[in-house]
N, C-alpha and C positions, 0 to 999 in steps of 0.2 A: 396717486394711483387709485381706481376706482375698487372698490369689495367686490367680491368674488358674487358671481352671480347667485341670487336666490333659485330654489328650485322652477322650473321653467313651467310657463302655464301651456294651455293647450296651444296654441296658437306657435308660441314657443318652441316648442314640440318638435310640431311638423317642420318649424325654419332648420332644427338642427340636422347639421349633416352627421350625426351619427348619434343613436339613442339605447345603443345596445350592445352585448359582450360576447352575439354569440360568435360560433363559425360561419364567416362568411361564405355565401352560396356561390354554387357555379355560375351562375350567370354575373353575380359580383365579381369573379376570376375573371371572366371573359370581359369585363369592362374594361379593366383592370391590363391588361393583356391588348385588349383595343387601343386603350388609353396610349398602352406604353410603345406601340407603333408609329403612333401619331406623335408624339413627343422624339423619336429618337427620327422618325419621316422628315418634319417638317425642316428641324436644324440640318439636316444630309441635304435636301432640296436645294438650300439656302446656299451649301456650302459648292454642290455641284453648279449652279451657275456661276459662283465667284472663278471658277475652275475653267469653265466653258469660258467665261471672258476673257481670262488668263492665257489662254488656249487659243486664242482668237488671235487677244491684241499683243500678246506677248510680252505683256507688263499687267501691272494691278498696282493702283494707288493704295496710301495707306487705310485708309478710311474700308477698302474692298478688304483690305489685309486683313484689317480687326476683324472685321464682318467675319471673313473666313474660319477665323480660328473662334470666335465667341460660336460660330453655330457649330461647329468639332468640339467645341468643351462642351454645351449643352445635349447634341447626343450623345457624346460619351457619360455623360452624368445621368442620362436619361439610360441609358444600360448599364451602368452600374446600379441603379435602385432598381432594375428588373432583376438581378441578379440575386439582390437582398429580398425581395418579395418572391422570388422563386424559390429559395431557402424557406421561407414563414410558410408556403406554399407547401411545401415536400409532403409536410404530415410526418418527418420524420425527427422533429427537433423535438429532444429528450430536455427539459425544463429542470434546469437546476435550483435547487433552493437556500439562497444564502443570505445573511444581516450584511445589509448595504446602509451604509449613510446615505441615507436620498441625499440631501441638502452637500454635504462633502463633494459629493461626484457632478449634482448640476453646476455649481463654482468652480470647479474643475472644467467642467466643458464650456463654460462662458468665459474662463481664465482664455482658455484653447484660440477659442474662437473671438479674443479681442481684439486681435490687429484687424480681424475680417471688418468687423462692425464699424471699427474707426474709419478704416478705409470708405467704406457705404455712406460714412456717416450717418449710423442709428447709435439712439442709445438705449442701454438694457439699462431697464429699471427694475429692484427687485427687492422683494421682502418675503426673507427666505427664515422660516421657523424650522429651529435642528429637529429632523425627522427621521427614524431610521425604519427601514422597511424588509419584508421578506421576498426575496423575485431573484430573478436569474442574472446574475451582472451582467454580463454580455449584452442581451438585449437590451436591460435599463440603459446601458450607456448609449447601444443605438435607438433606441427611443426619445433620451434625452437629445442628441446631434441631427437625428430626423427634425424634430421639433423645433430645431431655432433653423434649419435650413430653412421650411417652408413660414416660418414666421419670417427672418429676414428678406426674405423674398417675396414677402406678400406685404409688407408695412409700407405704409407712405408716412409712417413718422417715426414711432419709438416702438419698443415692446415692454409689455409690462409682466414682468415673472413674478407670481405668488405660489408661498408654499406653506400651508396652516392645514390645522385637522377638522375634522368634520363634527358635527354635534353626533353624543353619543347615538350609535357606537362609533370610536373615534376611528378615520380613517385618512390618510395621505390625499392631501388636495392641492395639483398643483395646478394654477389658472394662467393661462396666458391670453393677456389681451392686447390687442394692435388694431391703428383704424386703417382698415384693408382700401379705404380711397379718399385723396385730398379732400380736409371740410371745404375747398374751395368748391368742390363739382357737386355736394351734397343738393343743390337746386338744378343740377341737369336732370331732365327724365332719366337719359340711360344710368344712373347712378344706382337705381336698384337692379339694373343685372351687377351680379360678382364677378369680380374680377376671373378672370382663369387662373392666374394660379393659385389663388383660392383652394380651387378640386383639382389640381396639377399632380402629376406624380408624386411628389414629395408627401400631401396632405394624405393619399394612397399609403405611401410607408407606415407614416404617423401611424392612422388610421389600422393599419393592420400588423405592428410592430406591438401595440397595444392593446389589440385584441387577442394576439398571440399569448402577451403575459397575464391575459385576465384582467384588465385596467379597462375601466369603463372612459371612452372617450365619445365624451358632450360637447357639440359645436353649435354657435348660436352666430348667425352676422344679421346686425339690425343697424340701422342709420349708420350705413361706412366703417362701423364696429365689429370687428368678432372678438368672440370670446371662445377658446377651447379649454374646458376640464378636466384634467385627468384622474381618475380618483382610485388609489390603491386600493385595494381588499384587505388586505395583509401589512401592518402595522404596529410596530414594537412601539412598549409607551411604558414608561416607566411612572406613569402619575397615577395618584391615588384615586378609585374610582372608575377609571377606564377598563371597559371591560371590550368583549369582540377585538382584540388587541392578542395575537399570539406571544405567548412567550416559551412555547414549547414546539417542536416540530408536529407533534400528531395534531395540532388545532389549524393545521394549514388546510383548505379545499386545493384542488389542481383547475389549472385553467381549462379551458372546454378540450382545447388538443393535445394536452400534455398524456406523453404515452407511458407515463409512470400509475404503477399498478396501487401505491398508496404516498403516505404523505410523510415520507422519511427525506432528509436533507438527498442531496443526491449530487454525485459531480455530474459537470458537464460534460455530455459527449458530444456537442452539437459539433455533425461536420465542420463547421466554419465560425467559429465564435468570434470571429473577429471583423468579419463580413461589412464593409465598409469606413474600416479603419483606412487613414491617409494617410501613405509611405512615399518618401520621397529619397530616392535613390542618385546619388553621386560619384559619379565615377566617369574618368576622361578617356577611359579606354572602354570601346563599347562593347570588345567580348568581354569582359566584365561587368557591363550592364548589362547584357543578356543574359551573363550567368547567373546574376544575383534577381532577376527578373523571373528567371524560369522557374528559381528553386520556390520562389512564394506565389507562383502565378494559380496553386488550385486552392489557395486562402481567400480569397474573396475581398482581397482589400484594393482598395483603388493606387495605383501607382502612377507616381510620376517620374520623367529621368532627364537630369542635367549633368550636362559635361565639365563643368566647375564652376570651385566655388561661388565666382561671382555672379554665377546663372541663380545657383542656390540662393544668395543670399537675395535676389531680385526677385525671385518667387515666393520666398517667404515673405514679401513688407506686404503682400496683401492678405495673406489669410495663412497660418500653421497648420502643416500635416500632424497627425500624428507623432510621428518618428521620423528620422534618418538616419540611413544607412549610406554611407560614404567609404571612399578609398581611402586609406592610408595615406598614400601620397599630396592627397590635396588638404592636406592637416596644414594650414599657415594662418595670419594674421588675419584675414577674412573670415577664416572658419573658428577660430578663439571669440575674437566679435559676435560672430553673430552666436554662437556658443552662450555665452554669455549673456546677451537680448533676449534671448529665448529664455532660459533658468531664471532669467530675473521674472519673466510671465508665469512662467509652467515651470514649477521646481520639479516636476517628475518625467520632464518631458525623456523620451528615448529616442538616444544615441547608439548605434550601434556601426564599431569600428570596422574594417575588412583589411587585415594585411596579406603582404602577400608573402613572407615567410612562414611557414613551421610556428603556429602558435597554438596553445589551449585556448578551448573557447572557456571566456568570462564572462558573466552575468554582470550587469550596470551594480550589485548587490557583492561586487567582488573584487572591486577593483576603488582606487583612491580620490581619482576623480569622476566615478559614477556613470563612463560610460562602457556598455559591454562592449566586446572585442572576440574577432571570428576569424581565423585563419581562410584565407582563399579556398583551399582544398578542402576543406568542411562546409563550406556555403552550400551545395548540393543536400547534405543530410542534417545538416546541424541548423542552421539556419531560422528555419521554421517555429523550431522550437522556440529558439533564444527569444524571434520576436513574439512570439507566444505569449512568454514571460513581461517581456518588456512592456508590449503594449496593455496588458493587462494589469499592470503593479499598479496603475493608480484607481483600480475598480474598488 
């Protein structure tokens, strides 16, 4: 794996797609907003001639099928990151300040995210130095899962994850590098335009998930290469000598948007702290996937819903949600399995049971075998909460 870039020359400079931490301008919003039309336009286009064919010939071969549903998951994912960028967007996200193990949580999300990888066939390569930091969980973690979305999606080979400190004053440097186009094509002409998705929505979230927390993010693409750097401000270090390193709350700065009036720890009130979290809902009786659909539908988190087990377990061998929330009833030998697949990846991963008797709601922190448990009739009020907790235990 190649060392983290030196600081960039002029030239350098200008290649990068971002050199700064302030608030981005309205006319950056409206790109941004342009952008996300065209991205969520073009998969709907795609999707409405498969439809029209459909409609015509009154069949559709497989090959239409995929097409169908690949250009329906891409705008739907394409309006779920409008959703998250319209949140960063409010002006009204209150910035919490809490000791996060960087290094803990990005292992965490690359745990998450390894069946995805296998499946693609990339691999993550990493060399992660234990770093802890001061920043708002919530977004670190969507910060972190923005970041391998639009690297996975832009590699033509590996990704390379670095995370060391910066010469004093020490600070959080985590580098990601991927060659964004086969060395085969490096002698075509068109190989110095970028890729699109490069500058694709996803690199948007990045881009502005990071700006949000005050993290300077520096992008550089040179011969089929990029490199993006993220670099913390805010950095706990327990080594002799490092100074610009907080270890108190009043030596915190606030990031350009943060609508707190000084530099005290703070909880979180952001409306949606969970804003792109991936819930995958199970249940064979579907007023019960509506019900448990409606009760977390102003959370922000992306849902999906299968009618059983063995839907579930076929949707997980490519990539894990977050969590699952399932019925009671479809508890069997399937569901122990893949139970079990999962915990051996992601020991924190969250379970949350739904019966449909008269029960107290349990936290996964309260029960023997670790997952939480919600009585049908409390889904509506309770619900919210539990996955609150859940998805949040391993920030």
């Amino acid at each position: 794996m190649s060392s983290p870039p030196s600081a960039p020359t002029a030239s350098a400079a200008q290649a990068a797609a971002n050199d700064f931490a302030g608030e981005p301008s309205h006319a950056q919003w409206a790109d941004i907003v342009q952008q996300l039309g065209a991205e969520i336009a073009g998969p709907l286009s795609t999707a409405m001639e498969r439809i029209h064919d459909l409609i015509s010939t009154g069949q559709i071969d497989r090959q239409s099928l995929r097409t169908l549903k690949e250009s329906v998951a891409q705008a739907r994912e394409a309006g779920m990151m409008g959703q998250q960028l319209a949140r960063l967007a409010s002006g009204r996200l209150r910035l919490s300040r809490e000791r996060m193990h960087l290094t803990q949580i990005l292992r965490a999300v690359l745990a998450q995210r390894s069946r995805e990888t296998q499946a693609r066939g990339i691999q993550v390569r990493q060399v992660l130095k234990p770093i802890e930091v001061i920043t708002d969980g919530s977004l670190l973690f969507s910060l972190l899962n923005a970041l391998m979305d639009w690297a996975l999606s832009s590699t033509h080979s590996s990704v390379d994850l670095r995370l060391d400190l910066t010469p004093w004053p020490a600070k959080a440097r985590l580098v990601c590098r991927f060659a964004h186009r086969s060395l085969d094509l490096l002698e075509d002409p068109r190989s110095q335009e970028l890729p699109r998705a490069l500058n694709s929505l996803s690199w948007r979230l990045v881009e502005q998930t990071a700006i949000t927390m005050g993290v300077l993010p520096l992008r550089e693409d040179e011969a089929g290469i990029t490199v993006l750097t993220l670099e913390f401000p805010n950095t706990v270090s327990e080594e002799p000598g490092m100074s610009g390193t907080p270890s108190t709350p009043s030596a915190l700065p606030l990031p350009p948007n943060d609508t707190a009036r000084d530099s005290e720890y703070l909880p979180s009130s952001n409306s949606k702290p969970l804003a792109g979290s991936h819930v995958l809902i199970v249940a064979q009786r579907r007023e019960l996937r509506t019900q448990i659909q409606a009760a977390i539908q102003h959370m922000g988190l992306i849902v999906d819903l299968v009618g059983s087990m063995a839907e579930a377990v076929q949707f997980c061998e490519d990539g894990l949600p977050h969590g699952i929330v399932f019925e009671a009833g479809l508890r069997d030998a399937d569901f122990e399995r893949l139970r079990a697949e999962i915990v051996a990846e992601v020991p924190d991963f969250s379970f949350v049971e739904v019966l449909d008797e008269p029960h107290l709601t349990q936290l996964s922190t309260a029960t023997a075998d670790g997952m939480a448990r919600i009585s049908r009739h409390h889904v509506p009020d309770a619900l919210p909460s539990v996955l609150l907790f859940e998805l949040s235990k391993g920030l």
